[in-house]
mmCIF file of the N, C-alpha and C atoms, coordinates in Angstrom:
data_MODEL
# 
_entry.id   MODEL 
# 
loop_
_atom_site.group_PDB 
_atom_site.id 
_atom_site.type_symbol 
_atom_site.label_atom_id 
_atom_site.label_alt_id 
_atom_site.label_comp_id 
_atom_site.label_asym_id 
_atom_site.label_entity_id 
_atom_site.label_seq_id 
_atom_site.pdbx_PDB_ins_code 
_atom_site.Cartn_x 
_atom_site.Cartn_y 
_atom_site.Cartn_z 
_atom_site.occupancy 
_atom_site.B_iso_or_equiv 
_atom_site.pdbx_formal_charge 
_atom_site.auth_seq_id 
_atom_site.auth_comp_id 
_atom_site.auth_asym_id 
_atom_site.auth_atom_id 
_atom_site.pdbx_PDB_model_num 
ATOM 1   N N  . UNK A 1 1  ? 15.520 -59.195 27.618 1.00 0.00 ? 1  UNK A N  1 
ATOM 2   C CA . UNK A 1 1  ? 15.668 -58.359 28.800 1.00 0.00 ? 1  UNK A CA 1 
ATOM 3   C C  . UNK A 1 1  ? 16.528 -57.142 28.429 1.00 0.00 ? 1  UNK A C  1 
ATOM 4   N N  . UNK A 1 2  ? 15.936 -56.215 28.431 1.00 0.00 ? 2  UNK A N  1 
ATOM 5   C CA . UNK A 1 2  ? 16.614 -55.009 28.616 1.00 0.00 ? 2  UNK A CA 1 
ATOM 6   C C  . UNK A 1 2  ? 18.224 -54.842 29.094 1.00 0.00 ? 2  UNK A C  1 
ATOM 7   N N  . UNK A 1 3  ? 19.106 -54.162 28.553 1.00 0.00 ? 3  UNK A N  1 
ATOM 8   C CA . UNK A 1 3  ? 20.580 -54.156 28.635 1.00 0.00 ? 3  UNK A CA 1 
ATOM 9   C C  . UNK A 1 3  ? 21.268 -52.847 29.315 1.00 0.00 ? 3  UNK A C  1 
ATOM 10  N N  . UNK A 1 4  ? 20.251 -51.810 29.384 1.00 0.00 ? 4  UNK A N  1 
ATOM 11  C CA . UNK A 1 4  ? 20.556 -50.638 29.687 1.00 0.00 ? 4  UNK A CA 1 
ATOM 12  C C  . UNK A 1 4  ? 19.539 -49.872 29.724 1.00 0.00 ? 4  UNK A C  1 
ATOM 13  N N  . UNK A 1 5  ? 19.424 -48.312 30.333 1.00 0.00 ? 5  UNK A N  1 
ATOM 14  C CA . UNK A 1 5  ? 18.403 -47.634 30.653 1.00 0.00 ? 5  UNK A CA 1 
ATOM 15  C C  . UNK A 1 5  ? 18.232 -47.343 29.424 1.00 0.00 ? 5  UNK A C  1 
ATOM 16  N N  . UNK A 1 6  ? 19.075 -47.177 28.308 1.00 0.00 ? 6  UNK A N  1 
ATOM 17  C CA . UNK A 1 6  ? 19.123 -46.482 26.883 1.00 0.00 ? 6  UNK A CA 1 
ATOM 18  C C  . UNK A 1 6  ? 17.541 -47.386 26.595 1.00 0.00 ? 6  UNK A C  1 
ATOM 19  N N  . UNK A 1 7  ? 17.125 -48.883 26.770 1.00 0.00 ? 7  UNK A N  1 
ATOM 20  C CA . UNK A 1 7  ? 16.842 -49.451 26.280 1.00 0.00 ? 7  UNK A CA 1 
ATOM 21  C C  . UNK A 1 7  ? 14.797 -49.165 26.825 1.00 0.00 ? 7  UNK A C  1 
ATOM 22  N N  . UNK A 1 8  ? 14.752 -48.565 27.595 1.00 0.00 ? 8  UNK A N  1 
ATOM 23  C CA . UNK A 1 8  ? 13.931 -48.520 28.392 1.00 0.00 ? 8  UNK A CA 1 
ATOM 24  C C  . UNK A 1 8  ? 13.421 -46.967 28.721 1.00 0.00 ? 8  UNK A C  1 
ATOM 25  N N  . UNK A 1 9  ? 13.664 -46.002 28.295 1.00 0.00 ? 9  UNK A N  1 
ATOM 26  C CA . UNK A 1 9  ? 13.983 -44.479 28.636 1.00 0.00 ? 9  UNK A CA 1 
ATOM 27  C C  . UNK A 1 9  ? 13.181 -43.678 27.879 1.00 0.00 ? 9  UNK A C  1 
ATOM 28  N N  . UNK A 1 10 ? 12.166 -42.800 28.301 1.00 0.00 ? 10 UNK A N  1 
ATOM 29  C CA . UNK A 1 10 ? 11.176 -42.224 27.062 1.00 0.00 ? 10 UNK A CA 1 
ATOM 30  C C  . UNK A 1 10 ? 12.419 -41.341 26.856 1.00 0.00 ? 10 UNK A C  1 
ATOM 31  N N  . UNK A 1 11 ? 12.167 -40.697 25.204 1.00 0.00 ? 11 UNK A N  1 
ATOM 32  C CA . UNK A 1 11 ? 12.858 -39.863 24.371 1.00 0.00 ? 11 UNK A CA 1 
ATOM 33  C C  . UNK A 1 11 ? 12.193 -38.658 24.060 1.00 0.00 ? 11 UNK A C  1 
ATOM 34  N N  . UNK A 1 12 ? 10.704 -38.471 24.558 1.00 0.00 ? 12 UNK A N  1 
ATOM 35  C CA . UNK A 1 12 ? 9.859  -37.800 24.222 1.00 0.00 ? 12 UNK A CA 1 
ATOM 36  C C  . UNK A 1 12 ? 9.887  -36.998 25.491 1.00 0.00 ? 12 UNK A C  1 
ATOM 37  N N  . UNK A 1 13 ? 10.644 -36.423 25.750 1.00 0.00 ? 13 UNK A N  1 
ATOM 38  C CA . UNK A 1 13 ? 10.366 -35.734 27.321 1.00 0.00 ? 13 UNK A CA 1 
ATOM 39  C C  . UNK A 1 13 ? 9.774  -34.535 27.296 1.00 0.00 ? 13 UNK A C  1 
ATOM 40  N N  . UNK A 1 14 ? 8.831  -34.317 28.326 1.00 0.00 ? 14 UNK A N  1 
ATOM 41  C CA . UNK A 1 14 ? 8.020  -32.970 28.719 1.00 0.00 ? 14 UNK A CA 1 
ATOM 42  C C  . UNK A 1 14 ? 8.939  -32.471 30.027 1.00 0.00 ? 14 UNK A C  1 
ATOM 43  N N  . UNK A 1 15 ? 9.047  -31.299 29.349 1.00 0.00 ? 15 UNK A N  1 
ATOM 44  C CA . UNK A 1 15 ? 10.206 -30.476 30.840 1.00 0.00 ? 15 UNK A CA 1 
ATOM 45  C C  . UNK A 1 15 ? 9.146  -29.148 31.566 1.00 0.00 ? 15 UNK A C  1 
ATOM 46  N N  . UNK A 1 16 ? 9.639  -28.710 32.736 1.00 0.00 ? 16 UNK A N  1 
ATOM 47  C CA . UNK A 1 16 ? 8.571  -27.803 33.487 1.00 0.00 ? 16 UNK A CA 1 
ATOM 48  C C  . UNK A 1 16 ? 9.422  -26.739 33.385 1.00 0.00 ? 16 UNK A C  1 
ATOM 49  N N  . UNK A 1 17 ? 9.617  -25.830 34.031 1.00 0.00 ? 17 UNK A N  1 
ATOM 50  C CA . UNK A 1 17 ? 10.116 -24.245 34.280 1.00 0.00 ? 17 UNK A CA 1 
ATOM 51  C C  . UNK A 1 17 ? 9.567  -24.161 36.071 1.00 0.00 ? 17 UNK A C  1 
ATOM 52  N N  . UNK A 1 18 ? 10.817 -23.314 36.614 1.00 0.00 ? 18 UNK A N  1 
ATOM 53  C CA . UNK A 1 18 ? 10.850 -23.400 38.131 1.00 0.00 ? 18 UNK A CA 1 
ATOM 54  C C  . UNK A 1 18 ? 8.886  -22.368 38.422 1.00 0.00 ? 18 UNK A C  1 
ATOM 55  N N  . UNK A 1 19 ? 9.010  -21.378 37.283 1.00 0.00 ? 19 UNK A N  1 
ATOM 56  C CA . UNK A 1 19 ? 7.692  -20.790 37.590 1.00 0.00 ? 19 UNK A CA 1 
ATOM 57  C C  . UNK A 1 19 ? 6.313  -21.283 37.510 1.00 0.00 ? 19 UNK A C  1 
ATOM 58  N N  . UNK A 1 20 ? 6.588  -22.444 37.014 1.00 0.00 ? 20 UNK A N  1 
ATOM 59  C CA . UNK A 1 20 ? 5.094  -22.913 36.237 1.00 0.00 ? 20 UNK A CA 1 
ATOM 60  C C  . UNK A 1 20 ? 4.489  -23.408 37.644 1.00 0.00 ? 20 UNK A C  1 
ATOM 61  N N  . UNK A 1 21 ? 3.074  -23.378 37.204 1.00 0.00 ? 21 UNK A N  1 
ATOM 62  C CA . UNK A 1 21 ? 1.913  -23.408 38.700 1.00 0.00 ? 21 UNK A CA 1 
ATOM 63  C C  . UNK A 1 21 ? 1.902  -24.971 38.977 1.00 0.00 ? 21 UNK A C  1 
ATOM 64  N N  . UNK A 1 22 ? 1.520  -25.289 39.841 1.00 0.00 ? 22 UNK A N  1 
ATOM 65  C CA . UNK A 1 22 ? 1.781  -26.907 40.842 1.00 0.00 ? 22 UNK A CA 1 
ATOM 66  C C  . UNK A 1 22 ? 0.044  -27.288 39.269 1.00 0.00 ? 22 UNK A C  1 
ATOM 67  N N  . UNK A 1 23 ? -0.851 -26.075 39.389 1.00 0.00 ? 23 UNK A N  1 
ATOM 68  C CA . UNK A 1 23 ? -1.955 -27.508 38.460 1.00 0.00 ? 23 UNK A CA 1 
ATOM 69  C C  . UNK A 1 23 ? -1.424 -27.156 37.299 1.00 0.00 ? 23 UNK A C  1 
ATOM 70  N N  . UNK A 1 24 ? -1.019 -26.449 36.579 1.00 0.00 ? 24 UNK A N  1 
ATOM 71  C CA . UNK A 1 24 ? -0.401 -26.561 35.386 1.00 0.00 ? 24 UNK A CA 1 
ATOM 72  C C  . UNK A 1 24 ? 0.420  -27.925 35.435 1.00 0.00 ? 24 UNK A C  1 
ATOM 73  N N  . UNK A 1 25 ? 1.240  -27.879 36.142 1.00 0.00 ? 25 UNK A N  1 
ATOM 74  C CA . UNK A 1 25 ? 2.401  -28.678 35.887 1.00 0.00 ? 25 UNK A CA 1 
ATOM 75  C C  . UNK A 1 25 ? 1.705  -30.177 36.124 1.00 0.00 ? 25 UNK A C  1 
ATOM 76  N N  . UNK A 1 26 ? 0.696  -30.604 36.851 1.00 0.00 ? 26 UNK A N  1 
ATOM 77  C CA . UNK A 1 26 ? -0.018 -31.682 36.946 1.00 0.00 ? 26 UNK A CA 1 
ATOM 78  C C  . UNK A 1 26 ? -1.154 -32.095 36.309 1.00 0.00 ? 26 UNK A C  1 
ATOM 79  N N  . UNK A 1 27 ? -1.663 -30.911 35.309 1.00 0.00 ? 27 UNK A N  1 
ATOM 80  C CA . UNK A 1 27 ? -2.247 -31.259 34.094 1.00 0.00 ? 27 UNK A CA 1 
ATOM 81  C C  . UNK A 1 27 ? -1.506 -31.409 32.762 1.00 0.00 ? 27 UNK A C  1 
ATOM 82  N N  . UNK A 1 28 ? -0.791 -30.964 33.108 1.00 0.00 ? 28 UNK A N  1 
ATOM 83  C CA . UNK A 1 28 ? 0.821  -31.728 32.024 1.00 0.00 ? 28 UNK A CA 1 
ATOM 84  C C  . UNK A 1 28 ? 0.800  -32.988 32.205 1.00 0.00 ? 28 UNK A C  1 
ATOM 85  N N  . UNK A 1 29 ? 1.389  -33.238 33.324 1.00 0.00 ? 29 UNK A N  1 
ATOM 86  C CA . UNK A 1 29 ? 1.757  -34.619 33.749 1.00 0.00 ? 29 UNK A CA 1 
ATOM 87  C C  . UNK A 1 29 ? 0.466  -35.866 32.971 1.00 0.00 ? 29 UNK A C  1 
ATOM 88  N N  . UNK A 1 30 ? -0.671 -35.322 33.618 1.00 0.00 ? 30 UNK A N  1 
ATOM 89  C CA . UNK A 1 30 ? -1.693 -36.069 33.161 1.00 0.00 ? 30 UNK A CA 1 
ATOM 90  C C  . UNK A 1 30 ? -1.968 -36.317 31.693 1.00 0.00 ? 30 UNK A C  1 
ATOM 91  N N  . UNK A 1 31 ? -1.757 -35.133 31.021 1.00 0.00 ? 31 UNK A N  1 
ATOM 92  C CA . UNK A 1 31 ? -2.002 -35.012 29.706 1.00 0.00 ? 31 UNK A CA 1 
ATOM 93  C C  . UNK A 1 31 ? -1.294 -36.079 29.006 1.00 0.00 ? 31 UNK A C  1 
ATOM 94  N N  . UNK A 1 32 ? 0.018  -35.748 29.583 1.00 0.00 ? 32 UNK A N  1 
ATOM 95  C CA . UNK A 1 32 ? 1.101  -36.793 28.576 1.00 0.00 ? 32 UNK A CA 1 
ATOM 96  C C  . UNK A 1 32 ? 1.351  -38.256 29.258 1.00 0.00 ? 32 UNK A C  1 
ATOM 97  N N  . UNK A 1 33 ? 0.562  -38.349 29.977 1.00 0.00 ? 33 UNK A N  1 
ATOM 98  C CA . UNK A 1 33 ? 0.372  -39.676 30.426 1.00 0.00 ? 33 UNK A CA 1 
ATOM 99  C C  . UNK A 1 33 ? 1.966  -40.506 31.281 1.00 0.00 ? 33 UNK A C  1 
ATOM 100 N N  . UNK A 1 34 ? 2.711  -39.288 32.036 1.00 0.00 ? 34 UNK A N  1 
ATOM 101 C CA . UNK A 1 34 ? 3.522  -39.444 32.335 1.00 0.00 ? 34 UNK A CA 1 
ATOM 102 C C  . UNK A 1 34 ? 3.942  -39.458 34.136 1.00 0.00 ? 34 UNK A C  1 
ATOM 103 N N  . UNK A 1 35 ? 4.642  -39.851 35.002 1.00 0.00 ? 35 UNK A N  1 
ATOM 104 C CA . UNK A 1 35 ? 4.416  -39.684 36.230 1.00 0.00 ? 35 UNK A CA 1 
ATOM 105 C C  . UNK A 1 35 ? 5.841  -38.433 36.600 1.00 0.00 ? 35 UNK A C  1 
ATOM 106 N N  . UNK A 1 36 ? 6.530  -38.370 35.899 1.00 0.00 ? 36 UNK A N  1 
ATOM 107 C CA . UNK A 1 36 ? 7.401  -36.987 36.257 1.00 0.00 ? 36 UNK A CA 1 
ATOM 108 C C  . UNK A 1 36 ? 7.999  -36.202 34.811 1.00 0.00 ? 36 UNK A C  1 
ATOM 109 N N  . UNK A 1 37 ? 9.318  -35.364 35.392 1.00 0.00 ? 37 UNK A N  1 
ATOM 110 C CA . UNK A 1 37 ? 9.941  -34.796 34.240 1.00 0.00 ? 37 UNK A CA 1 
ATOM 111 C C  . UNK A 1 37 ? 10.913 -33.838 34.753 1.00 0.00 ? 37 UNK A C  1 
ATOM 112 N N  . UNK A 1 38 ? 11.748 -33.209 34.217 1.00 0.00 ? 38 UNK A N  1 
ATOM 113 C CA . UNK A 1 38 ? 12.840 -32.790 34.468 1.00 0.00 ? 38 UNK A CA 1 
ATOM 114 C C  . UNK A 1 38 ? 12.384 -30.882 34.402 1.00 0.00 ? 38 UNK A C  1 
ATOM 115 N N  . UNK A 1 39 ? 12.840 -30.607 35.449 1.00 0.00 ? 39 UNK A N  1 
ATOM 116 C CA . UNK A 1 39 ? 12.904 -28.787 35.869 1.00 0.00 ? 39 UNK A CA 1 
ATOM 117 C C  . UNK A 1 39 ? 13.762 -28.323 35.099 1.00 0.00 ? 39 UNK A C  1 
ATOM 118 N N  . UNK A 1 40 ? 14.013 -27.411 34.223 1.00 0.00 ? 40 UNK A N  1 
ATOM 119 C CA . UNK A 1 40 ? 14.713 -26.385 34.114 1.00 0.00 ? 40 UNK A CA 1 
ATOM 120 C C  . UNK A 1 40 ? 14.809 -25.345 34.065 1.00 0.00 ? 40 UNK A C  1 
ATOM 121 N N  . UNK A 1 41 ? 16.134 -24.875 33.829 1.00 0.00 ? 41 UNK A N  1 
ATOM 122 C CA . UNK A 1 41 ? 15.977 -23.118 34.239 1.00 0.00 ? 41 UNK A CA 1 
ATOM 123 C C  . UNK A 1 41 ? 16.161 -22.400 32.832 1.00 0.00 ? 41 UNK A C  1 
ATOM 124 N N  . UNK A 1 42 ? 15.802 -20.967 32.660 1.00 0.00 ? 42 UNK A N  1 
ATOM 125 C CA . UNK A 1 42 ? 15.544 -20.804 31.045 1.00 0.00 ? 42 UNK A CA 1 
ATOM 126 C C  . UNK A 1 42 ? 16.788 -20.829 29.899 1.00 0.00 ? 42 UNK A C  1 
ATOM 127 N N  . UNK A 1 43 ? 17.654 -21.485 30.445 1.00 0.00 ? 43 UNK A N  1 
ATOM 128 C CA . UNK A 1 43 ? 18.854 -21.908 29.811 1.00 0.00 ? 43 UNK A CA 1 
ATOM 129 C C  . UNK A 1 43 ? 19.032 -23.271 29.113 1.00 0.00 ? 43 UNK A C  1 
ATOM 130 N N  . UNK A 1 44 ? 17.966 -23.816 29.897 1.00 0.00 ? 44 UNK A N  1 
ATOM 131 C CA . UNK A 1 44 ? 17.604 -25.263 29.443 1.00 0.00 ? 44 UNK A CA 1 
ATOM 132 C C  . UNK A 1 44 ? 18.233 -26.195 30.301 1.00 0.00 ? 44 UNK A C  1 
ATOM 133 N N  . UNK A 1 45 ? 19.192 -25.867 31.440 1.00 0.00 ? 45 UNK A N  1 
ATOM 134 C CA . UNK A 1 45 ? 19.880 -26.521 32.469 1.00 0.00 ? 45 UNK A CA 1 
ATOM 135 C C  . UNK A 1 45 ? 19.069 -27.333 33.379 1.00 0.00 ? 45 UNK A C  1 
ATOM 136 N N  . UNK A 1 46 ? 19.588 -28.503 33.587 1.00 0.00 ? 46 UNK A N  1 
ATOM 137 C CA . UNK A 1 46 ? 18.441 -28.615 34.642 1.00 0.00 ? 46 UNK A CA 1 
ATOM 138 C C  . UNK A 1 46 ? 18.799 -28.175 36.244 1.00 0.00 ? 46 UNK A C  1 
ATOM 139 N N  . UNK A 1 47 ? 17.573 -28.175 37.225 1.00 0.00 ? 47 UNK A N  1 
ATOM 140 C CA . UNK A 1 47 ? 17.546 -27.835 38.584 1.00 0.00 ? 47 UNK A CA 1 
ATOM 141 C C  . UNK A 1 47 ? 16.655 -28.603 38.981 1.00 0.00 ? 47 UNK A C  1 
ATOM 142 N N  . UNK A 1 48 ? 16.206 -29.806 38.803 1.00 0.00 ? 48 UNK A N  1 
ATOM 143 C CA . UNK A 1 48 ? 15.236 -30.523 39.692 1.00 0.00 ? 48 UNK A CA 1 
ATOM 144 C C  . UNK A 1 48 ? 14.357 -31.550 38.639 1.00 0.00 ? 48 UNK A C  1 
ATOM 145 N N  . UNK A 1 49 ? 13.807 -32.307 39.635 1.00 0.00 ? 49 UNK A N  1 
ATOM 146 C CA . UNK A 1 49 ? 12.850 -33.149 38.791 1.00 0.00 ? 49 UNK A CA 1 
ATOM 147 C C  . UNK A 1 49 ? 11.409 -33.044 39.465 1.00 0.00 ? 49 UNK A C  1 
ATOM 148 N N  . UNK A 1 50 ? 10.095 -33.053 39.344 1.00 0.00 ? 50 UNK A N  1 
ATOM 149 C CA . UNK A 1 50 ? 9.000  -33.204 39.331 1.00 0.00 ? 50 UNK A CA 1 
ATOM 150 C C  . UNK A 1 50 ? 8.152  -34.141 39.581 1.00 0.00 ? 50 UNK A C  1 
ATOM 151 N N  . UNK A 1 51 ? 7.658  -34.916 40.300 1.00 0.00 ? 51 UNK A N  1 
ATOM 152 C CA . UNK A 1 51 ? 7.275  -35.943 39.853 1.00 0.00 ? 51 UNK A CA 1 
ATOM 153 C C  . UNK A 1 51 ? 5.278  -36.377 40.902 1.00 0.00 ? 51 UNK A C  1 
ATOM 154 N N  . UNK A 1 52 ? 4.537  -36.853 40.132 1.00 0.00 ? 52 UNK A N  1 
ATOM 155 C CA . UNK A 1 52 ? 3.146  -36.663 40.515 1.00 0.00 ? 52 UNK A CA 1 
ATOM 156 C C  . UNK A 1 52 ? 2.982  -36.967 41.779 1.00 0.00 ? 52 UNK A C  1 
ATOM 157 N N  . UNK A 1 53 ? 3.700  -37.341 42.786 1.00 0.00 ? 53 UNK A N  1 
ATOM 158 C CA . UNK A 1 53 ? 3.593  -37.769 43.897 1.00 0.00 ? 53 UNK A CA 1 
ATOM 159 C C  . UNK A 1 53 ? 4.403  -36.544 44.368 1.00 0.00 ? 53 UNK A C  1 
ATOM 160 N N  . UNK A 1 54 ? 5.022  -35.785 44.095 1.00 0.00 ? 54 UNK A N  1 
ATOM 161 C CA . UNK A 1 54 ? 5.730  -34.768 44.616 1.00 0.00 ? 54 UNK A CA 1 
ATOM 162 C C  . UNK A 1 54 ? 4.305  -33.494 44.710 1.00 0.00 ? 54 UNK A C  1 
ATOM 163 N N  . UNK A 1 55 ? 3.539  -33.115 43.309 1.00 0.00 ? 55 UNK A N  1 
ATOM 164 C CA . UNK A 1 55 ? 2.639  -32.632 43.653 1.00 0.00 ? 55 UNK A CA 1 
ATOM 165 C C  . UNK A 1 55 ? 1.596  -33.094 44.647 1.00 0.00 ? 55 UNK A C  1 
ATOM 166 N N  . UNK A 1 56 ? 1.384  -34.384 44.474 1.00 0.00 ? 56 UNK A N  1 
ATOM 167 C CA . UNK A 1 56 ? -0.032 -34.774 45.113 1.00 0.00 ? 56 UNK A CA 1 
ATOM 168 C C  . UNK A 1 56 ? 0.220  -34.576 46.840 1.00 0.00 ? 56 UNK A C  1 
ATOM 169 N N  . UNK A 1 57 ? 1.705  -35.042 47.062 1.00 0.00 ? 57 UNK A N  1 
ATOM 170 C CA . UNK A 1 57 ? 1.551  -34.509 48.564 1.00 0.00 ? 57 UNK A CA 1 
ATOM 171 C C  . UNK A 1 57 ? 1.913  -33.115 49.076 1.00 0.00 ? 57 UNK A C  1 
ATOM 172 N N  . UNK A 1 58 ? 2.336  -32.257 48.434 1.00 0.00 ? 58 UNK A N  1 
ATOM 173 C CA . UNK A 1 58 ? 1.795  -30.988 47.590 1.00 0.00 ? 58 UNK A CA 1 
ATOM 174 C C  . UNK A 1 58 ? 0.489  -30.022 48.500 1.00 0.00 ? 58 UNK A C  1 
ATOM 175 N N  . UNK A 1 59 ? -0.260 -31.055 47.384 1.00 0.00 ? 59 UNK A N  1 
ATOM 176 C CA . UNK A 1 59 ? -1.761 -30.403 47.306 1.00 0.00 ? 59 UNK A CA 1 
ATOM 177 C C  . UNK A 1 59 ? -2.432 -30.707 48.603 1.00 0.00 ? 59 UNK A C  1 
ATOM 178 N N  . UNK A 1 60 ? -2.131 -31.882 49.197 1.00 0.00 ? 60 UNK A N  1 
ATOM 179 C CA . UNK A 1 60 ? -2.366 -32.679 50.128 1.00 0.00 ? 60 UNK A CA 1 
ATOM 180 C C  . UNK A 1 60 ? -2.288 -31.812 51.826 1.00 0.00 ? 60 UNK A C  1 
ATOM 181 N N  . UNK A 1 61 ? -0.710 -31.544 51.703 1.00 0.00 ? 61 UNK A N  1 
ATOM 182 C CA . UNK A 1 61 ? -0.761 -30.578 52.489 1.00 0.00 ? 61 UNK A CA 1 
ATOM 183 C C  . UNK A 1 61 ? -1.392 -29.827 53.132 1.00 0.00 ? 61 UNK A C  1 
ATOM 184 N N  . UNK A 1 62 ? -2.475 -28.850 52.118 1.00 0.00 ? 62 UNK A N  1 
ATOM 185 C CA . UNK A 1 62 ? -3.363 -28.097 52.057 1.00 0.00 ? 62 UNK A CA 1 
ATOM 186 C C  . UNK A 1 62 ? -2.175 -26.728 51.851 1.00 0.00 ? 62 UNK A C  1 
ATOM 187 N N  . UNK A 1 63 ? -1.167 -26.765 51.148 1.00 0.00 ? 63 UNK A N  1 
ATOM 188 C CA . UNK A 1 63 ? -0.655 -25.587 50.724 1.00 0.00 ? 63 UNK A CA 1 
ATOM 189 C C  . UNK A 1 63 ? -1.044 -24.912 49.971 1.00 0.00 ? 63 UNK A C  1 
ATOM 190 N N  . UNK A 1 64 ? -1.475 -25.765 48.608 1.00 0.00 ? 64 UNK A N  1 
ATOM 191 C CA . UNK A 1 64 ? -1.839 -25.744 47.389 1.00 0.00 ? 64 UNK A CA 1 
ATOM 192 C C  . UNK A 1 64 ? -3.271 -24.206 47.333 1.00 0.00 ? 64 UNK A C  1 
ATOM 193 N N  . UNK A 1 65 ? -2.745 -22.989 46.885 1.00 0.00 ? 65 UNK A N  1 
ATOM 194 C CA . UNK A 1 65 ? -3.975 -22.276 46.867 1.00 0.00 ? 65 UNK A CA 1 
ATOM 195 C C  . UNK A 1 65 ? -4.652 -22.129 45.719 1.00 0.00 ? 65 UNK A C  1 
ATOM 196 N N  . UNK A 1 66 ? -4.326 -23.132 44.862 1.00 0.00 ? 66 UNK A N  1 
ATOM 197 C CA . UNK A 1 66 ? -4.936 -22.686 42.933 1.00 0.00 ? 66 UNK A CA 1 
ATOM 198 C C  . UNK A 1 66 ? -6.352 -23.342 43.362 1.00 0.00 ? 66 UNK A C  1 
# 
């Protein structure tokens, strides 16, 4: 059994940028076979996290104009 998040935690992380487009950022997601990822700003700081259910209700909305 797992002892810590260390133990359990991808290391391989895909990060977004506050500009990047809602399907960009969810053909990312898909690509890397991942359900979120961490926002940052071009400093490399973070400001938010992402995550596929954040787009999908999103798109859902009917906000989504891509």
């Amino acid at each position: 059994m797992p002892t810590s998040v260390r133990d359990v935690m991808t290391t391989n992380v895909i990060s977004f940028t506050r500009d990047e487009s809602v399907t960009d950022g969810m053909q990312r997601l898909i690509d890397a076979n991942v359900s979120g990822g961490p926002v940052v700003d071009d400093d490399g700081r973070l400001v938010g996290v992402i995550a596929r259910g954040d787009i999908l209700r999103y798109m859902v909305s009917g906000r989504d104009s891509s």
